[in-house]
N, C-alpha and C positions, 0 to 999 in steps of 0.2 A: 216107630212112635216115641220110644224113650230119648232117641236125639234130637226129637224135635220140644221136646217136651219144656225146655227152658225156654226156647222162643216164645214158643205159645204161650208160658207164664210172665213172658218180658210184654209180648203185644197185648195182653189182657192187662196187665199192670196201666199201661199207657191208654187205652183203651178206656180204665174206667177213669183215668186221671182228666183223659181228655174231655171226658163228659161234665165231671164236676166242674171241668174251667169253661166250660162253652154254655153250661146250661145258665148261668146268670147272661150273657149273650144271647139262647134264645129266648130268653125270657123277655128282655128289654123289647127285641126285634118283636117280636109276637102280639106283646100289649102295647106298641106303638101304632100296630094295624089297625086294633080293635075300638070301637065302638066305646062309650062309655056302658050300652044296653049291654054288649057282649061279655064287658067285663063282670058285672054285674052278676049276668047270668051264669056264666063259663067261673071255668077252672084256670089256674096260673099257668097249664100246660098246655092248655087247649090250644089248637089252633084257630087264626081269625079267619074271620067269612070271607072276607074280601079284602083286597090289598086299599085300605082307606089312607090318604097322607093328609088326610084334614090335621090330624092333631101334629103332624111335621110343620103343616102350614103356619097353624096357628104357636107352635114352640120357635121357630124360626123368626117371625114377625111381630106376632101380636097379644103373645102369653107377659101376662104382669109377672116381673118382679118386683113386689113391694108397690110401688105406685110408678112405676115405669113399664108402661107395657108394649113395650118394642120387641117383646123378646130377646131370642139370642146373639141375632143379628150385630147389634154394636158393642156386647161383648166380643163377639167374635173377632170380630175385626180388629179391638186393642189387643187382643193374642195376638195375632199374628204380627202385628205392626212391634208388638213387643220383642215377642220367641225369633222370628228370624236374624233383628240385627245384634241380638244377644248371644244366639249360638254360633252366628259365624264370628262376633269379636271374640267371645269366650275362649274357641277352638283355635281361634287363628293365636290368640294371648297364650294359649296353654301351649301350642307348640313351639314356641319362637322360646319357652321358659324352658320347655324339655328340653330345647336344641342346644341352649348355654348349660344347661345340667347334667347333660352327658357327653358334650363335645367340646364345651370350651369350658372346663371346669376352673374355678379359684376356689384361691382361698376360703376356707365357712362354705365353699356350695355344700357340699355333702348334709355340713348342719342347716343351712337354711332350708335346704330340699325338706329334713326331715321337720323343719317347723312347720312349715308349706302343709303338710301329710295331715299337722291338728285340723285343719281344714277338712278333709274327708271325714272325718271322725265329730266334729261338733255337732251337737244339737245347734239347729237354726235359731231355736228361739231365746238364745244367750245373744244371738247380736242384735235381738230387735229394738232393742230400746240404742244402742250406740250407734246402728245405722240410721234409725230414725233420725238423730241427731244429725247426723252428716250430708243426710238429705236435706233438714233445714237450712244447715248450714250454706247448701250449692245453691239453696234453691228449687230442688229439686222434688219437693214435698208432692204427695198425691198427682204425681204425673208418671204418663207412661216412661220420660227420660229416667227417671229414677227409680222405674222398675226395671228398663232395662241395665242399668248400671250395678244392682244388686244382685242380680242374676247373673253377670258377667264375675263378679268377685265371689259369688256363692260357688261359683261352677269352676272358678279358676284352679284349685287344687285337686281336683280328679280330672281334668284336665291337663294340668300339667304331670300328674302320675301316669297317665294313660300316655302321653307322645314320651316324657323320657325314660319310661319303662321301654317302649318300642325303639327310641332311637339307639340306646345303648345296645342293640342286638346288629345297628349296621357296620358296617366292618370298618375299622377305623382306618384302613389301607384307604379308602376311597377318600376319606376328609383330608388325610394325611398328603396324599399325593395333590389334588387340589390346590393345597396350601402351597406344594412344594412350587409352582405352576403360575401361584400370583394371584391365586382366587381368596377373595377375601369373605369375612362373615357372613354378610347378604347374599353374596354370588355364589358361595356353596350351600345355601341355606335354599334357595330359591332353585337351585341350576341340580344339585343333587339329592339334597334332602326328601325336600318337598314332591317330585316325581316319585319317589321310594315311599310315599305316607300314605298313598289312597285306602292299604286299608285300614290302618287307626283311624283317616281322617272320617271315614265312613261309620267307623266303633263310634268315635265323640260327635259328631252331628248328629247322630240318631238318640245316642245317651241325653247330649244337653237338649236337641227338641224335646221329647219326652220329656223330660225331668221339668223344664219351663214352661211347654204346657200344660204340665198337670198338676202344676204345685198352686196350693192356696195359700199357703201358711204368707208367704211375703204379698198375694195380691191380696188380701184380705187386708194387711197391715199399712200396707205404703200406697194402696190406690186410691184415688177419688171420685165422686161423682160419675167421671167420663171415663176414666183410667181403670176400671173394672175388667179384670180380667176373664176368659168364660169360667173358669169354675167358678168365681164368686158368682156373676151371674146365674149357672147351674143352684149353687146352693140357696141362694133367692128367691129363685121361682120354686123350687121343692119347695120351700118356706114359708112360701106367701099365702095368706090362709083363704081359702072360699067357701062357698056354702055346699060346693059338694067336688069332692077331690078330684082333677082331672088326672088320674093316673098313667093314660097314655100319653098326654103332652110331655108328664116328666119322663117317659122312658121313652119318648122322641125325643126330647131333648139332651137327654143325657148319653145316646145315640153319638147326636149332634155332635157335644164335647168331645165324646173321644173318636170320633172318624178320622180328623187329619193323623193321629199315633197309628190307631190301626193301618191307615191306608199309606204310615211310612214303614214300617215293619212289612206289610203284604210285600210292598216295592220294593223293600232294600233291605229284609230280615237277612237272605243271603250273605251278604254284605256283611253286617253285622258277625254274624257267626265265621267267618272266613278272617278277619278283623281281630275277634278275641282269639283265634287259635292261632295266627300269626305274630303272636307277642303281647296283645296288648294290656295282658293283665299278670305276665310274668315280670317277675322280680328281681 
């Protein structure tokens, strides 16, 4: 019993942690079922009578935000149209930077790398007023182009930490020889590198989804009208005032927002953790 005794106090540690991080999850799930009567009546823990998806329906389609009431729907959809060609340019940009930073090094790389790094470390909200700016400049004001374009340079410096942290652990015999051979920057970049990357590239796709679709701080600033991102939408309809609060449409909906993160972590959490332990955040 005494050798088992740290276990037991390791799995009870986890056990209660696990709880504190799921019970805001069954929370949300539980009063998405219920009734407005149920909620009313009932406790935050209680369970619902019946599996109801009225209020998914109506968070989905036809819940106001503000005097839009379409629901989540075409939020939804500027996420994605946003997040996908933002994380694969970001990741693809962060790699091809790692790959000159640790493979084909000059002159200043070592110092540029480390200027690169303020990027990880800044507060977003010091560039929002120069981004702004530059988006006027392009053209690109209150459109989804220039959320995806800030997102691609928000994300580019852990990004490129994350591939040439990794690439500098491949064995420099393999570039070396390569070279010796006639193969040039792209053709060793594409023919060896990039086969040897599946699990960083797995780390940074899953890092910049998340990270893009959960961030407000820039769709709140640079979006418009149509170019709304779903948290903005999420925080709009939580906001939007009525004469009696539908609180299960907001924990349907906020469901809603976060099911693609959750249902890419379910898929590909694996991944991820196989990813971080094969390099990608050593130094």
């Amino acid at each position: 019993m005494s050798k088992n005794l740290p276990r037991i106090l390791i799995y009870g540690v986890l056990l209660v942690a696990a709880f504190f991080f799921l019970a805001p999850l069954y929370v949300m799930l539980a009063t998405s079922f219920k009734d407005a009567e149920q909620i009313r009546s009932g406790n935050l823990l209680s369970l619902p009578n019946s599996l109801n998806f009225e209020s998914w329906k109506l968070a989905w389609s036809s819940a106001c935000t503000g005097v839009d009431c379409r629901g989540l729907q075409p939020y939804f959809m500027n996420s994605i149209i946003m997040a996908v060609p933002a994380v694969l340019i970001s990741t693809a940009w962060g790699a091809v930077n790692g790959y000159v930073l640790s493979m084909w090094k000059f002159r200043g790389s070592e110092v540029l790398f480390g200027f690169m790094l303020f990027g990880v470390f800044m507060p977003f909200q010091v560039v929002l007023l120069p981004m702004s700016q530059v988006l006027g400049f392009l053209g690109l004001s209150s459109s989804l182009g220039g959320l995806i374009l800030v997102h691609c340079i928000a994300g580019l410096a852990g990004t490129t930490l994350f591939f040439r942290n990794y690439y500098t652990a491949i064995p420099r015999e393999l570039v070396n020889a390569a070279r010796i051979d006639g193969a040039g920057f792209w053709r060793i970049f594409f023919r060896i590198v990039v086969p040897m990357s599946t699990p960083i590239l797995m780390v940074t796709l899953i890092w910049q989804f998340t990270n893009i679709w959960n961030d407000f701080l820039f769709g709140v600033a640079f979006s418009g009208a149509d170019s709304k991102p779903i948290t903005v939408g999420l925080n709009n309809m939580a906001n939007t005032s009525s004469s009696v609060k539908s609180y299960n449409v907001d924990m349907a909906a906020a469901v809603i927002a976060g099911l693609p993160t959750m249902l890419v972590y379910v898929l590909a959490g694996q991944y991820f953790v196989k990813g971080l332990t094969a390099g990608a955040v050593k130094g």
